[in-house]
N, C-alpha and C positions, 0 to 999 in steps of 0.2 A: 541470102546472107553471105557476107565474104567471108574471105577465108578464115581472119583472124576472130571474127565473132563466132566464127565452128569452133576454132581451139577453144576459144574462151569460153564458149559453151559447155564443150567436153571435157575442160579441165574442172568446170565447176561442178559437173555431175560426178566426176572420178572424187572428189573432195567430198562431197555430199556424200557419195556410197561410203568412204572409209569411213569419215566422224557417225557416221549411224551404224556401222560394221565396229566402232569404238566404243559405241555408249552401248549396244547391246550385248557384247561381249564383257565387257565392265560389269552389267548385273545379271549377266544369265551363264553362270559356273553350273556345270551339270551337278556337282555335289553338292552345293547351293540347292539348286531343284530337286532333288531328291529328296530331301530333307522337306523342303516346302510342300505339303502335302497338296495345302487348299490351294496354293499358286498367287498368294496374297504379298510376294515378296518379303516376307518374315517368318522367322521359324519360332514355334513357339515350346516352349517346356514338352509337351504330349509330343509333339510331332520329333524335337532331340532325341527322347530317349525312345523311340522305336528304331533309332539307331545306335546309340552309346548306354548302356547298362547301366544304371547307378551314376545318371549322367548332371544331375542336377548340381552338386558341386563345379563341375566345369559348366554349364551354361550360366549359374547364378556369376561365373568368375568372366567368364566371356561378355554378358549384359553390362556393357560401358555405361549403359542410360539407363540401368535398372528399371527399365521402361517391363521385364516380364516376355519382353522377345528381341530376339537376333535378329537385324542387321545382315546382308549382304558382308559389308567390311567388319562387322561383331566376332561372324561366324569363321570369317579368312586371317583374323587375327587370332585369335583361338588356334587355329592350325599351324600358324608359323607362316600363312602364306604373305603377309599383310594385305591390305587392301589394296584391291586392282581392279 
């Protein structure tokens, strides 16, 4: 392989490592995971309030999609962080 098809090689692998070092960061917030008990990427009613008391008013308020569960960006909006 010559030269320029090694950079072009290893520049495509350093692009590949950051966009999957991007999208795994984007949904894996440790306070996110905490909260996720089962690890199913949604936090549900039961699993909020083993951390917030009397918490149902704010997740009923945070549930954009009144779908009954949060969201990765549900749960960061709620907090002020916005979605990231």
């Amino acid at each position: 392989m010559n030269r320029i098809g090694k950079m072009f090689l290893m520049a495509s692998i350093l692009v590949l490592m950051a966009l999957n070092g991007w999208a795994a960061d984007k949904q894996d917030h440790i306070c996110f995971r905490a909260l996720d008990a089962d690890q199913d990427g949604l936090v549900t009613l039961a699993e909020f309030e083993k951390y917030y008391q009397d918490g149902e008013a704010k997740f009923k308020a945070a549930d954009a999609d009144h779908d009954g569960k949060l969201t990765h960006d549900e749960y960061h909006d709620l907090l002020g962080h916005g979605s990231s």
